[in-house]
N, C-alpha and C positions, 0 to 999 in steps of 0.2 A: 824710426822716430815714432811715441807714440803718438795715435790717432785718439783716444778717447782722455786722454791726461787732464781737459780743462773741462770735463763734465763734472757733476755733481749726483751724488754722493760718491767722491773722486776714490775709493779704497774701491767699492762694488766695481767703478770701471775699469780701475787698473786691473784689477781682480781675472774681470771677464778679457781684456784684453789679451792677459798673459795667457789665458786657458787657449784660446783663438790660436795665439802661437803655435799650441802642441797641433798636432793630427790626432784628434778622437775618435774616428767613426766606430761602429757598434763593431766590434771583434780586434779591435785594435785600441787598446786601451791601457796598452801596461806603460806608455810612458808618462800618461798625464796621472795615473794612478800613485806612480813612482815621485812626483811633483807633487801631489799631496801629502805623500807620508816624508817629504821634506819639508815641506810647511810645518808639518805637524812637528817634528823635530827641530826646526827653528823656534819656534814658539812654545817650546818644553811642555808639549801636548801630550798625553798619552795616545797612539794608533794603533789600530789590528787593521794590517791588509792580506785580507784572506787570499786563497790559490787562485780564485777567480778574479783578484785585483780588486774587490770590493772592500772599501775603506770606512771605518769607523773610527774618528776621531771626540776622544773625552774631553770638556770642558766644566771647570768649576763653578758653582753658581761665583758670582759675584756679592763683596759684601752687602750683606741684609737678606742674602737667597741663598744661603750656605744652605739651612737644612729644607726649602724648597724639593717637591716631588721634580725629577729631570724630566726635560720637556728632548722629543725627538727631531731634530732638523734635517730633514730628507728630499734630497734629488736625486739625478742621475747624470754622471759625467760623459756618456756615449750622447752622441749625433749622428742624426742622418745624414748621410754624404750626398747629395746631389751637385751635378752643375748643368749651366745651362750647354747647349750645342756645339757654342764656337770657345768654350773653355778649355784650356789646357790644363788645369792644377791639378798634380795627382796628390788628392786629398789623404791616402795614408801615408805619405811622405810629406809633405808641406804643407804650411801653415795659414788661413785665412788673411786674405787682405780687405781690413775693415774701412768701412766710409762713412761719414756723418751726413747726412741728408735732411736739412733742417730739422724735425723732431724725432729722425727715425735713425736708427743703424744699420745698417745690411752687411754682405760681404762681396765681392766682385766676383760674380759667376757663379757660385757654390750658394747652398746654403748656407746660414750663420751660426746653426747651432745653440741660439737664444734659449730654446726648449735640448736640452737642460743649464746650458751653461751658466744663465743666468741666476739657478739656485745656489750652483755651485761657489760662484763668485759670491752673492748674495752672506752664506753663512761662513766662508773666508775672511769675509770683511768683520763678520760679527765677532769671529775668533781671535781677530787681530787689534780689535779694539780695545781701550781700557777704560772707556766712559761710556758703555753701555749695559744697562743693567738689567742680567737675566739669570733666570736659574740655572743648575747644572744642565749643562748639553749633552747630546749623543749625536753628533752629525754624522748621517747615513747617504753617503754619496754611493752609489751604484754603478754597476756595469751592465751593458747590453740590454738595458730597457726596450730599445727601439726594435730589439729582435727576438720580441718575445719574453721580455721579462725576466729574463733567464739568471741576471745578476742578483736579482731581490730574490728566486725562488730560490739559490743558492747559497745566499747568506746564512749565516749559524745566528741566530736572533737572541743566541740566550744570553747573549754577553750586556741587550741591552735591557736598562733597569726601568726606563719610561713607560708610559701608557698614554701619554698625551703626544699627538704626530701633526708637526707642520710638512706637509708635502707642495716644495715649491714647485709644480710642474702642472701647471694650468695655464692657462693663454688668455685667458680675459679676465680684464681688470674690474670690480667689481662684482665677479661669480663668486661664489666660497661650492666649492663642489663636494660633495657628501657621498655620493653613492655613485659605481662605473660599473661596464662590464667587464665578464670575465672572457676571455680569449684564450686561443691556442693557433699553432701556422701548421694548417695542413697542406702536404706536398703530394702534388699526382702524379704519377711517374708511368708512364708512357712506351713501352718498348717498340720499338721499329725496327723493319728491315730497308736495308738498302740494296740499288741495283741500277746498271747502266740504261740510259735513257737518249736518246737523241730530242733537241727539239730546241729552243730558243728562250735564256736564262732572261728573268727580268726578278732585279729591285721592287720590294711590296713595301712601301714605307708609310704606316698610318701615325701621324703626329700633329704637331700644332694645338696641343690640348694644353687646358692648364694643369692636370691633378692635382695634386695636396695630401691632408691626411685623411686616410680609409675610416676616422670613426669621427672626425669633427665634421669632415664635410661631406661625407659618403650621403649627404642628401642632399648635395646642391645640386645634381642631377648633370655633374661634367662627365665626361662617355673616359672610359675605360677602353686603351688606346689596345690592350690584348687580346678585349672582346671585340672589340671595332674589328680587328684584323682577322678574329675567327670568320665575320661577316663577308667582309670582302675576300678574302680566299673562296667560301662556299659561293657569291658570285660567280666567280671564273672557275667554278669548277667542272661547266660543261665543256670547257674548254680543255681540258684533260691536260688540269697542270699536276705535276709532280713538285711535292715540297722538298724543298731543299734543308733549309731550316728555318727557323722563326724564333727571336728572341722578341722580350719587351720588357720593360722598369726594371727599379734596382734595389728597394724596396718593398717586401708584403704588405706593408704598412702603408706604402703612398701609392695612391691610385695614378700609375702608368702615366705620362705622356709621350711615349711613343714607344711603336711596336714595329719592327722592321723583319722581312722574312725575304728568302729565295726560294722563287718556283722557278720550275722548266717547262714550257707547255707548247702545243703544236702547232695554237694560232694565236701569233703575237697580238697582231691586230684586233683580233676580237678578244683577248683579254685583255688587252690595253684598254679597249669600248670599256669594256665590263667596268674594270678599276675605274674608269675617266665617270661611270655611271655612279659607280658608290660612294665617289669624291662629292656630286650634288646632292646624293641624297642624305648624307652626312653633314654639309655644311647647311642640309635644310633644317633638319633636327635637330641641330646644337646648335641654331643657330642665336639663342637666347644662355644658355650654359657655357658654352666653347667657341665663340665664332672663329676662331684660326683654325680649326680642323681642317685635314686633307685627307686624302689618300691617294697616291700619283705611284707611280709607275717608273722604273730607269733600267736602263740594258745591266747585266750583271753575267759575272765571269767566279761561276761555282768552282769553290776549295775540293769540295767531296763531292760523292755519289749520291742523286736524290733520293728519296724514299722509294720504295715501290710505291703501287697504287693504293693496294691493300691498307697498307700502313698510313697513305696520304688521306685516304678517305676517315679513318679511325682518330687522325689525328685533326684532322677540319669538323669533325662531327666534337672531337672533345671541345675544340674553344667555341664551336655554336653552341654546345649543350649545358657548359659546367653552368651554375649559379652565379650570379656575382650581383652585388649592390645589395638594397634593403630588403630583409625578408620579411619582416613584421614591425609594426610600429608596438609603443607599448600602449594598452588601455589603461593605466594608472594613471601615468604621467603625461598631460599632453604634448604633443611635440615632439617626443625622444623616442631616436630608433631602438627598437627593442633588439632586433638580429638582423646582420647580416655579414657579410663577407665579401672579401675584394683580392680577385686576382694579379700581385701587387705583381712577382717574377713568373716571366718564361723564358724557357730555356733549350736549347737543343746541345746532345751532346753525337757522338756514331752512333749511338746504340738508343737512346730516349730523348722523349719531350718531355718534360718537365714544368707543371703550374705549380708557383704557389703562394698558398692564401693565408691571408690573417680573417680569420673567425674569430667574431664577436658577436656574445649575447649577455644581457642582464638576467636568461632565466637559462638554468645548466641543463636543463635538459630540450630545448632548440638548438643549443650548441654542440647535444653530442647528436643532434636530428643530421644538420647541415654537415658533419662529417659521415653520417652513413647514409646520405644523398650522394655524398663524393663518393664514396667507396659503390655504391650500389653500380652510380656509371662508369666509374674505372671497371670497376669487374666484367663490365657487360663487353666493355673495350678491349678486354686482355691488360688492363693495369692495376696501381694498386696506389693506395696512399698511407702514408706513414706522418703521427700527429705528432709535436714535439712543442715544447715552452706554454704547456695547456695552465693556464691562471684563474684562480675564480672569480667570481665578482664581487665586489663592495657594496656589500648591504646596507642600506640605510639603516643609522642608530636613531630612536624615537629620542632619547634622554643624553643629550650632549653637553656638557658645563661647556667645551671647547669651542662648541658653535655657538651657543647662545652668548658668550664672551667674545668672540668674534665681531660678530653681530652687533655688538654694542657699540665696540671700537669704535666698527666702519661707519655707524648710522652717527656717531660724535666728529669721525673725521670728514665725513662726506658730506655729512648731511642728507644723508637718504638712509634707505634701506637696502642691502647688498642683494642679490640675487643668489637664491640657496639653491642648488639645481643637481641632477644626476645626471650622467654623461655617456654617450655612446661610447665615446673611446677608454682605453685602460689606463688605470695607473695602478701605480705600486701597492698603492693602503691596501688594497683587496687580501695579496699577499703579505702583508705585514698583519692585515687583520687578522689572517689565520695562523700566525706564527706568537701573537701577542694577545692573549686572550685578554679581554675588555679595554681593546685599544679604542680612543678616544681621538677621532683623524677630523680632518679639513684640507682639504687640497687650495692650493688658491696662487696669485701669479699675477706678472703686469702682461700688458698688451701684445701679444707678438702674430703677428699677421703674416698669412701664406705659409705657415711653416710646412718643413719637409721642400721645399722649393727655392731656387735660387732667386726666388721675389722676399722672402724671410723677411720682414721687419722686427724692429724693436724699436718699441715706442719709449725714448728715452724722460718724458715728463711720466711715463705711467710706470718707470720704474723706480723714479722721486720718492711717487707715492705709495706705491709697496714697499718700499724701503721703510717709511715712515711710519707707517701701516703694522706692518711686521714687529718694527721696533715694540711699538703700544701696545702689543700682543704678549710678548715675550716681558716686558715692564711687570705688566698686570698676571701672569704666570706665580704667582707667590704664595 
């Protein structure tokens, strides 16, 4: 039964509802990709859905915007998969259960996927209508945004004929975002040995944190449940524990809320002390960012063979030492982080540990610094890192018709002035900027709160108004 059917603007929700349905997460994309390029054939659309499943559907201007320059409508159909602790839903199998909570949306357990789905539905609805008047379209839905960007870096761009780019993948209502950083996920890779150990297995579970996204909020100063656990491990480690292994998050992208690891070590008790010690001093120091932080302790009964020492110590030295959070703020712009980087996965497999990170910076050379800081202490470690989904950043344009039209809109619809801003985290334009010489962008979006997290809102008056918003944009396009 639908959930969203007696909202308004009632096509955007069915829209978003049906997306909800499919399973998207970032690497699993070919069936909601396949549900667009039937859209697109219902509606006697012309579509190209490339090898990577990235979709470009052609739309006609509408009468009076026949010979109109075509304006670009761009999101990305992947989501972050999160769910909370006591959730069951296996997210590339099954489909979101959505709830209305007076002005907000969510999903039960999981995140919602707002960021993107919301574009997506957004220019479905635009495609499906026949009383909205806008110039020729080029809607550029994407794959694997979330992982690197990797669906826009892949796209063949020559097919589209625009220079003007609506990018609906922003989270606050009232922003118009102009300029982002450019990123890449460096992975550290760790080799160990393994070897028989006697001594007493204990459960290391550091969690209780909120995370979120690594470039929206990577300065609300919430602790990073990876590095948390690099801390407490090197606590107890006079206590001659042996790692067993240690995983944490499930995104590069979303800073960790919980890291869990197996040691062996030879005094229970006193590494129990130790952990029961780093459990206060943790919930002293987040205690204004994180208050539910823990770190606690539980008996545990090892699958495999611990690490040796050697390798135990190489590897508690990497998660004490790697970098993580803000490295520089920018002097231009006040307020906005200029670099940093967030140890989103860890991983253990028999043979390595595994970090790894999403780097971001708005200047390209701190961001090739922050990768040969990694590599300098890998190497020192005996490992190595390998950089993959590297994107540039989005320059700010001085002379925008897009933005100052924009701008106009907003200050007619709102009654104010919009907030023009540049943003730690990445989006697509950076990539398209370089694929489209003298692209003409604005990123912009309604309200969506907590994303990357099973708290995800969607603020459903703030997507009225982007709706509305949007429209006025696209009218005045001629």
């Amino acid at each position: 039964m639908p959930i969203l059917d007696h909202l308004e603007p009632q096509a955007v929700f069915s829209y978003f509802e049906q997306l909800c349905a499919i399973p998207h997460g970032s690497g699993n994309t070919k069936e909601i990709s396949d549900h667009l390029v039937l859209f697109a054939a219902e509606h006697h659309l012309r579509c190209i859905q490339d090898a990577h499943n990235n979709i470009v559907i052609f739309s006609p201007g509408t009468p009076g915007y026949e010979s109109a320059a075509p304006v670009i409508l761009q999101g990305h159909m992947d989501m972050v998969c999160e769910t909370a602790p006591d959730c069951t839903k296996d997210m590339a199998c099954e489909g979101l259960d959505l709830f209305v909570d007076g002005d907000t949306i969510g999903a039960r357990g999981t995140t919602l996927g707002g960021d993107d789905g919301i574009a997506v539905a957004m220019a479905l609805a635009i495609l499906d209508a026949d009383d909205i008047p806008h110039p020729p379209l080029e809607v550029v839905i994407t794959v694997d945004e979330e992982t690197g960007m990797l669906g826009a870096a892949a796209l063949d761009a020559s097919v589209l004929k625009g220079r003007t780019m609506l990018n609906l993948d922003s989270e606050d209502e009232g922003v118009l975002t102009v300029s982002c950083a450019g990123g890449n996920v460096s992975v550290c890779t760790l080799p160990v040995t393994r070897a028989p150990f006697s001594g007493t297995a204990l459960t290391v579970t550091v969690g209780g944190l909120l995370g979120g996204h690594s470039g929206t909020e990577i300065d609300k100063g919430r602790g990073n449940a990876n590095l948390l656990m690099g801390r407490v491990l090197y606590a107890v480690s006079e206590h001659t524990p042996l790692l067993v292994f240690v995983d944490g998050g499930l995104k590069d992208n979303a800073i960790p809320r919980e890291s869990r690891a197996v040691i062996i070590v030879t005094d229970a008790a006193a590494a129990q002390a130790a952990i029961s010690d780093m459990d206060a001093a943790l919930r002293h120091e987040y205690a204004a960012a994180d208050p539910d932080v823990f770190a606690r302790s539980d008996a545990a009964r090892p699958q495999q063979l611990p690490m040796d020492e050697a390798s135990t110590q190489r590897a508690v030295c990497m998660l004490c030492c790697l970098p993580n959070g803000i490295q520089a703020m920018s002097r231009d712009i006040p307020g906005l982080v200029q670099t940093s980087l967030n140890l989103g996965i860890l991983t253990t497999d028999a043979n390595t540990v595994q970090a790894s990170f999403c780097v971001r910076s708005s200047v390209a050379t701190q961001k090739e610094m922050l990768v040969a800081r990694l590599r300098c202490l890998m190497a020192q470690l005996g490992g190595t890192v390998t950089v993959s989904g590297d994107y540039p950043a989005w320059e700010y344009r001085k002379d925008s018709p897009l933005r100052e039209r924009m701008v106009a809109v907003f200050r007619e619809q709102y009654g104010r002035d919009p907030k023009v801003e540049a943003i730690h985290a990445g989006v697509e334009c950076g990539l398209f900027a370089g694929k489209l010489p003298g692209l003409d962008c604005v990123s912009f979006g309604p309200d969506l709160t907590e994303i990357h997290t099973c708290r995800e809102r969607m603020h459903i008056a703030s997507v009225q108004r982007v709706w509305r918003y949007t429209l006025e944009v696209l009218r005045r396009c001629k």
